[in-house]
C-alpha positions in Angstrom: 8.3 -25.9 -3.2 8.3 -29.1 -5.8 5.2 -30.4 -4.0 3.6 -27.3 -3.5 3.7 -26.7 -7.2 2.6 -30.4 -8.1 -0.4 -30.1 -5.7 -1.6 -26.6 -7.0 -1.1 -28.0 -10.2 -3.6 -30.6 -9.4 -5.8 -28.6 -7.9 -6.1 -26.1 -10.8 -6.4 -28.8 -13.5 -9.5 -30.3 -11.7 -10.6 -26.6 -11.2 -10.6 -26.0 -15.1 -11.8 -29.2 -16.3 -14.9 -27.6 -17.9 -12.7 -25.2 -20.3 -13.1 -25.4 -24.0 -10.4 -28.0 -25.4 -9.5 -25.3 -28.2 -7.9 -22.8 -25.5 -4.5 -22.4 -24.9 -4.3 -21.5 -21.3 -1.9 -23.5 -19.5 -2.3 -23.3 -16.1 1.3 -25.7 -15.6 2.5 -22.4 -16.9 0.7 -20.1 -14.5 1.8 -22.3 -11.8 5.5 -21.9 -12.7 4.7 -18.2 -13.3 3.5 -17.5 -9.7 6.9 -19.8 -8.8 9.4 -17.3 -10.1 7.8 -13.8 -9.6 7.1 -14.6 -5.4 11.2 -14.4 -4.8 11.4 -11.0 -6.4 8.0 -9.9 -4.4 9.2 -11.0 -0.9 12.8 -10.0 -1.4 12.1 -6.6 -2.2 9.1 -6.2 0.4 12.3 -7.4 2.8 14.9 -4.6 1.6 11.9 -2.1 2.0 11.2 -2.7 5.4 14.9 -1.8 5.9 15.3 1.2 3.5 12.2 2.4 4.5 11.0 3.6 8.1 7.2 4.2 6.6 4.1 2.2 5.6 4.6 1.7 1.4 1.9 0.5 -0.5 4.4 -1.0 -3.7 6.5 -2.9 -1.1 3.9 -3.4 1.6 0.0 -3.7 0.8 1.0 -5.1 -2.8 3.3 -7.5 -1.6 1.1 -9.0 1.8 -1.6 -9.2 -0.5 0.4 -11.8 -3.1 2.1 -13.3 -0.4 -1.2 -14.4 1.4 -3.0 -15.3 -1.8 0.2 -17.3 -2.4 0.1 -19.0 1.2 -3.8 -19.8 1.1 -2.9 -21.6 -2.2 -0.2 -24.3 -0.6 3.1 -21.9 -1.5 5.7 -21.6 0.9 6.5 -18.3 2.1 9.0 -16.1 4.5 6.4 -15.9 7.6 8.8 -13.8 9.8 8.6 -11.1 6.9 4.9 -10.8 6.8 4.8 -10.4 10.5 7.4 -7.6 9.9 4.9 -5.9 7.0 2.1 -6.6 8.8 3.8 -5.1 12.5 4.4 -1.7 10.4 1.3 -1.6 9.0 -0.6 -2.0 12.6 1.9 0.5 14.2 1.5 3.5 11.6 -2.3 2.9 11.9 -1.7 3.0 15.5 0.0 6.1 15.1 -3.3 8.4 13.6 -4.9 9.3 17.4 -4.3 13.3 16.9 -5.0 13.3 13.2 -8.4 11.9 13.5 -10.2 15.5 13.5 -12.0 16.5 10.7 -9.9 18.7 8.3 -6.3 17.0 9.4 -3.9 15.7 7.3 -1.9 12.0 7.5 1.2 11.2 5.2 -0.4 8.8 2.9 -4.1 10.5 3.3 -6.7 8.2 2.5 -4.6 6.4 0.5 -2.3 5.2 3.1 -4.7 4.6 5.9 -7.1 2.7 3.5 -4.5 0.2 2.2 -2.9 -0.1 6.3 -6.5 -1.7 7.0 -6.4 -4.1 3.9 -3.1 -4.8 4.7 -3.9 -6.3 8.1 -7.7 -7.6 6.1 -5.0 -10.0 4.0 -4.4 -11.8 6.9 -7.5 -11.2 8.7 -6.4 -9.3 11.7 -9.4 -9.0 13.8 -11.2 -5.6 14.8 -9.8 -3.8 18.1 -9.1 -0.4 19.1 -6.2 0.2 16.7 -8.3 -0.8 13.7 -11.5 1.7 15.3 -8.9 4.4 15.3 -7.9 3.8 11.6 -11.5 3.6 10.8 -12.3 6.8 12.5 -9.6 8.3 10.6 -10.9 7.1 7.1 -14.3 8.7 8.3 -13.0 11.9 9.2 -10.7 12.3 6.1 -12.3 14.3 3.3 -15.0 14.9 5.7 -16.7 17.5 3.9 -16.6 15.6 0.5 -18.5 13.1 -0.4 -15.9 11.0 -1.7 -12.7 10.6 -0.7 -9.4 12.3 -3.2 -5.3 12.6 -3.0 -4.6 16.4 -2.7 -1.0 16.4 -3.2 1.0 15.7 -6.8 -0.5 12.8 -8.6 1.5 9.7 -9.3 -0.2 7.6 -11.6 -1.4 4.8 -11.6 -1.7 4.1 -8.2 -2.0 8.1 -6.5 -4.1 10.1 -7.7 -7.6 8.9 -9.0 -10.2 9.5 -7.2 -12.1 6.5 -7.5 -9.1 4.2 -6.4 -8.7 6.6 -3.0 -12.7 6.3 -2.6 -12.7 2.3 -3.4 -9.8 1.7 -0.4 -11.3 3.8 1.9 -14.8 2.4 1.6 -13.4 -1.4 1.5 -11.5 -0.4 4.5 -14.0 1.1 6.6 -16.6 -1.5 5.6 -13.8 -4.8 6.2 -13.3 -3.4 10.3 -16.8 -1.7 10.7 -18.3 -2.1 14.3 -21.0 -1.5 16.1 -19.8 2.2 17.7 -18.8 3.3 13.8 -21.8 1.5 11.7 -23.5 4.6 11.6 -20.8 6.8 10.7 -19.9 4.3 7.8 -23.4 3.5 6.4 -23.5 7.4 6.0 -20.1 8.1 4.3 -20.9 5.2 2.1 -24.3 5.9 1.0 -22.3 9.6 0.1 -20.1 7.8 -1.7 -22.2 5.4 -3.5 -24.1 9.0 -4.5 -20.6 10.2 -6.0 -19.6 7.5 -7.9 -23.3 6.9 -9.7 -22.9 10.5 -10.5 -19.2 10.6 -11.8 -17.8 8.5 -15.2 -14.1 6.6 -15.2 -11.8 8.0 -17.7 -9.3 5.2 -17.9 -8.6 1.2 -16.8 -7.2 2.8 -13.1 -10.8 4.7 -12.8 -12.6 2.0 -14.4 -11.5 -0.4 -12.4 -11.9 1.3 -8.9 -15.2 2.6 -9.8 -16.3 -1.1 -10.6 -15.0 -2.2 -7.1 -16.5 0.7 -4.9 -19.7 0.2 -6.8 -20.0 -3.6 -5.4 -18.6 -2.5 -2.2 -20.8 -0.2 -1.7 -23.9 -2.5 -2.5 -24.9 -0.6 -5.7 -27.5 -1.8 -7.8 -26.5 -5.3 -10.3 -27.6 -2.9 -13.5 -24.8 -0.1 -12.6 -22.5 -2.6 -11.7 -22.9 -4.5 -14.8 -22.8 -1.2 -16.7 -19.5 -0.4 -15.7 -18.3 -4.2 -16.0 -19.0 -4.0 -19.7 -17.4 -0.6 -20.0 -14.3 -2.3 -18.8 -14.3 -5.3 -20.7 -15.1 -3.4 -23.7 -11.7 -1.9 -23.4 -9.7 -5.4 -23.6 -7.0 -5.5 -26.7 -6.7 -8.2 -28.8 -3.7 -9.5 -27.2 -5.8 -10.7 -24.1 -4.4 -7.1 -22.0 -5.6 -4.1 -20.9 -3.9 -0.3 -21.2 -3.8 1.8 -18.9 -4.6 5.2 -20.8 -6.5 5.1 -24.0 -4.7 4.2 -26.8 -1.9 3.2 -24.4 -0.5 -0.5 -24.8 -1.4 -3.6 -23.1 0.5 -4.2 -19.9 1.0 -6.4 -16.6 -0.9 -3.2 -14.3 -3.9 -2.8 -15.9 -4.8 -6.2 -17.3 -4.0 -7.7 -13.7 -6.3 -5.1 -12.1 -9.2 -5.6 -14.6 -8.7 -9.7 -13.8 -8.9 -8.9 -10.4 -12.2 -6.0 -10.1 -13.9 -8.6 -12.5 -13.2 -11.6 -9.8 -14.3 -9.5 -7.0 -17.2 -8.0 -8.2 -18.6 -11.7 -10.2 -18.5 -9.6 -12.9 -17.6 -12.4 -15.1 -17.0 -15.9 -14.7 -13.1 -17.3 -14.1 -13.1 -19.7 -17.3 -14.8 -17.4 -19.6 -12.8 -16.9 -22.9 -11.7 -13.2 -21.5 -10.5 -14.1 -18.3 -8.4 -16.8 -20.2 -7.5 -14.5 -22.4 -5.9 -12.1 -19.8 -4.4 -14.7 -18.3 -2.6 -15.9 -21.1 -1.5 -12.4 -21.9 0.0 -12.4 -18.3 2.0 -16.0 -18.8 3.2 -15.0 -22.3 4.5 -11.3 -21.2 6.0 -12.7 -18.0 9.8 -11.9 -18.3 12.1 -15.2 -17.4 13.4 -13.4 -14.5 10.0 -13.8 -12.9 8.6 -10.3 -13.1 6.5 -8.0 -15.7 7.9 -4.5 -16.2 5.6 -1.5 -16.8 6.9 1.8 -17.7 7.1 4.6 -14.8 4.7 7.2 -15.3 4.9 9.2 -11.7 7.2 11.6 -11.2 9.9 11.3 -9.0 9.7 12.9 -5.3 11.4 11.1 -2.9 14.8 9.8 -3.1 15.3 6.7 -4.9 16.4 3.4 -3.5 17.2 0.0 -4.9 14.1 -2.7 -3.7 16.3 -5.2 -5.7 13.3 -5.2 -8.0 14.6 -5.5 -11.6 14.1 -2.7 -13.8 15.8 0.3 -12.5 13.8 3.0 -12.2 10.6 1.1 -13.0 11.0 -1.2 -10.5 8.1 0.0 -8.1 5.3 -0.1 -10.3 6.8 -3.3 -11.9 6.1 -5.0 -8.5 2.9 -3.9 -8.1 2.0 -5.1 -11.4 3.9 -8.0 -10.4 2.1 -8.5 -7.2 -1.2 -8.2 -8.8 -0.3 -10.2 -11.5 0.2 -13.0 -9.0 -3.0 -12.5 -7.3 -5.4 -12.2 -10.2 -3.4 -15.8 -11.2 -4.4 -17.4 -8.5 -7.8 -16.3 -8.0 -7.9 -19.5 -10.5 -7.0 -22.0 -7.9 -9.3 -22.8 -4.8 -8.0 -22.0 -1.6 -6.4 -25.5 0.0 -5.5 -24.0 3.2 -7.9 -23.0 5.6 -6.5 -20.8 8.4 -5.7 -17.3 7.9 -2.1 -15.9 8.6 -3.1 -14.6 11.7 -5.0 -17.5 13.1 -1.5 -19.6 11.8 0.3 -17.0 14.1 -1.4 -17.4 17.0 1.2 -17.3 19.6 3.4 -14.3 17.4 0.2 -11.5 17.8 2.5 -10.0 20.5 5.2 -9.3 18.0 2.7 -7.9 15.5 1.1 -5.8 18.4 4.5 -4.3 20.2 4.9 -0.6 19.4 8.5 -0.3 17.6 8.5 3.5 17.4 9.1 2.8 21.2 12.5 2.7 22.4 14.6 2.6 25.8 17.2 5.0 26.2 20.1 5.6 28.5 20.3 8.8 30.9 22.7 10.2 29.1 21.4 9.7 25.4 18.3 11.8 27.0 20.7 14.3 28.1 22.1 14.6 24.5 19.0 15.1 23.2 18.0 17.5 25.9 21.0 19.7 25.5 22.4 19.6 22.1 19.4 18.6 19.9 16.3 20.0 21.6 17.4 23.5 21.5 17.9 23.7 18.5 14.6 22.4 17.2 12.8 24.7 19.6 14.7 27.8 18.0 14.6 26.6 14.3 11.8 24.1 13.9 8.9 24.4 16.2 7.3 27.7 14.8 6.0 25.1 11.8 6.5 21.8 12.8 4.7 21.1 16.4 1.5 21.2 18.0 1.7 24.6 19.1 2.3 25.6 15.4 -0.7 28.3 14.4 0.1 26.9 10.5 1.7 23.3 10.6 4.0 22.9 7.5 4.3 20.3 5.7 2.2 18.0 8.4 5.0 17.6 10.3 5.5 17.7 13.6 9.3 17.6 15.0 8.0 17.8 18.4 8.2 13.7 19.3 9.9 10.9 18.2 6.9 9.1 16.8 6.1 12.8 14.4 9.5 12.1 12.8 9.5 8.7 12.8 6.0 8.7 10.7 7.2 11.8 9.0 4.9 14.9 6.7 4.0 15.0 3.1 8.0 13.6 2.6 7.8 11.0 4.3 9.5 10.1 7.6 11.8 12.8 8.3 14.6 10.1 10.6 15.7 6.7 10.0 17.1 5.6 13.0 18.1 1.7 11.2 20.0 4.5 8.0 21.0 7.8 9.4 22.5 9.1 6.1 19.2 8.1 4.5 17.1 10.7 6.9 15.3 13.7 5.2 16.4 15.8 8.3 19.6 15.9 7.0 18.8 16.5 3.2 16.8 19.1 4.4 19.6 20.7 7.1 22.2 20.2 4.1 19.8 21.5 1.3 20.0 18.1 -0.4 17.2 17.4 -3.1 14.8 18.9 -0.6 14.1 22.8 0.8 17.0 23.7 3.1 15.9 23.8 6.6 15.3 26.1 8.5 14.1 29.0 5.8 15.0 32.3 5.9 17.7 31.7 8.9 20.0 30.0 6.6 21.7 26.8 6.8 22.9 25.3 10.5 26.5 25.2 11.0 27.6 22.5 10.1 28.7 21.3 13.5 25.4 21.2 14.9 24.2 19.2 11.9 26.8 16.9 12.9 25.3 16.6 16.8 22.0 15.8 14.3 23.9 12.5 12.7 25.1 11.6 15.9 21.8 12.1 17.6 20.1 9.6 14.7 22.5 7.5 15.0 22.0 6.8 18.7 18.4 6.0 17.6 17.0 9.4 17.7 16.8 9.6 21.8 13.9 12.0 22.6 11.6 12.5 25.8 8.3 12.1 24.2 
């Protein structure tokens, strides 16, 4: 990566000739910064894949994002690994068809399906039927709002505010728009645009959001500017940004304010508070190549181990991490001209290949069929199917590809980590409601035909 570096370098000291000679930026530094925090990101955004069989926006959109930036810039990066993020991204997106009616609920709501389309818009994936189906689903989502929200328990910073879950949707809807959806978008955009003119950011997160939907959704200069000095007007004078009033500076908020100020040309890349932030980045950098922030979202699902330093603040420390990297490099032009995907050309198959789909033997159907189908008819399907008059939970139990994208959990099997499936917490009564209610626990036979079932893969006839 020596050469990479050295040519960046280059690059970025040409780029920032015009800078005041008393500043103290160095962008050798920011160079050498972006050098040690992109093992952590791509190692982690590795284990995830593994530990997890869904779509994760710490470990998947954060990560594909700082990894292209990265690319574009002359770095060197693990190309099988973003076909892998960007393959699980395109087949959960794939996965909405019978969730695209108004009022229907998707693990990940708006949310999830938003940051799947800018996922794939890192590496400019082109438009096609999969992306008009995740489009149609952003549409449909919060249908009789006119913005979009997360219903379920907040997780701050990134779940919860409204005007983040409204930004992504809108940016995603707009980046794969086409002629058969225009309409449809113009419209929920224009209803947007009305909301967020009408609403006021209460911290960096909403500030910051708010200042993005506003440009994407072609608001007028004065209300952008508006909220572009509300933002600045919160920077400390350690270069950072908090994220809660009276909060402390850190790596999250002041590399999201860098980066809604770039996007929107709200202010210019060498003015003295951009070089500020920056330098508040480089000098808060820790020398194993991350910045940690401090967990403020509860815990809900199991925890795993990314390999991300700091323990249980390791997720939001690679966010912060991965946008730390990005708003970086927003200082260096672009030396490489071809996307990811037009790099990839002759790998779009692997990207494209459905691997929910799997080949099974006669008599792994016939397992399924007689010791594990049965049972989820008599325990499970009253809630969890698409003959349920209530769905619980949204999940549906009733195919392989319902458990494989999971409910409001997450996926409920992990063919690739059996032990680490919620089916079992939930037959066991492990951190999670014990399955089915009122009936009482399984015996415990049977929930051992359910480890051996997973473990074959999760056989199943639909």
């Amino acid at each position: 990566m020596l050469v990479t570096v050295i040519f960046a370098s280059i690059c970025l000291s040409a780029y920032l000739a015009g800078s005041t000679s008393n500043e103290t930026f160095s962008e050798e530094a920011m160079i050498a910064a972006v050098s040690k925090a992109l093992p952590l990101i791509e190692r982690s955004s590795v284990v995830s894949l593994k530990e997890r069989s869904c779509f994760t926006c710490h470990n998947g959109a954060a990560s594909v994002s700082a990894l292209e930036t990265a690319r574009l810039r002359g770095f060197s990066i693990d190309e099988d690994n973003m076909v892998n993020q960007l393959q699980r991204a395109y087949s959960e997106i794939r996965s909405v068809d019978r969730r695209i009616e108004p009022g229907a609920f998707a693990p990940g709501q708006a949310d999830g399906g938003g940051w799947k389309l800018l996922t794939l818009a890192a590496a400019e994936w082109p438009k096609d039927e999969v992306t008009e189906a995740g489009v149609r689903f952003l549409i449909e989502y919060n249908r009789d709002r006119d913005h979009w929200f997360w219903s379920q328990v907040k997780r701050p910073p990134t779940l919860g505010s409204s005007f983040t879950t409204t930004w992504v949707a809108l940016r995603a809807i707009r980046e794969f728009i086409t002629p058969e959806t225009a309409l449809s978008v113009e419209l929920r955009t224009a209803e947007a645009l009305g909301w967020l003119l009408r609403t006021q950011s209460v911290d960096t997160e909403d500030s910051v959001s708010r200042l993005r939907g506003l440009y994407v959704a072609n608001a007028s200069a004065k209300d952008i500017e508006m909220e572009a000095n509300k933002l600045l007007s919160k920077q400390h004078l350690d270069g950072g940004w908090a994220q809660l009033p009276r909060g402390e500076s850190d790596a999250y908020a002041t590399s999201i304010a860098l980066i809604g100020f770039y996007e929107s040309g709200s202010i210019d890349h060498r003015s003295p508070e951009s070089l500020r932030a920056l330098q508040y980045l480089l000098d808060t950098q820790l020398t194993d190549g991350s910045w940690q922030v401090d967990k403020r979202a509860r815990a809900l699902q199991p925890h795993y181990d990314s390999t991300f330093p700091h323990g249980q603040d390791q997720f939001i420390s690679q966010i912060a991490t991965s946008w730390a990297v990005v708003a970086m490099l927003q200082m260096i032009p672009p030396m490489v001209n071809d996307s990811f995907i037009a790099s990839q050309g002759d790998r779009i198959s692997d990207i494209e290949v459905d691997k929910t789909a799997q080949t099974f033997t006669e008599s792994e159907v016939a397992f399924f069929r007689e010791k594990i189908e049965p049972v989820l008819i008599e325990s499970c399907f009253k809630c969890h199917s698409e003959e349920s008059e209530k769905l619980k939970a949204d999940l549906y139990l009733d195919s392989r590809e319902g458990m494989l994208i999971g409910g409001e959990n997450g996926p409920v099997i992990m063919p690739e980590d059996p032990d680490g499936s919620l089916i079992l917490d939930a037959l066991y009564g492990i951190g999670i409601d014990e399955m089915p209610p009122k009936k009482g626990p399984l015996p415990d036979e049977t929930i051992a035909l359910f480890e051996q079932w997973i473990k074959m893969g999760a056989p199943h006839t639909r």
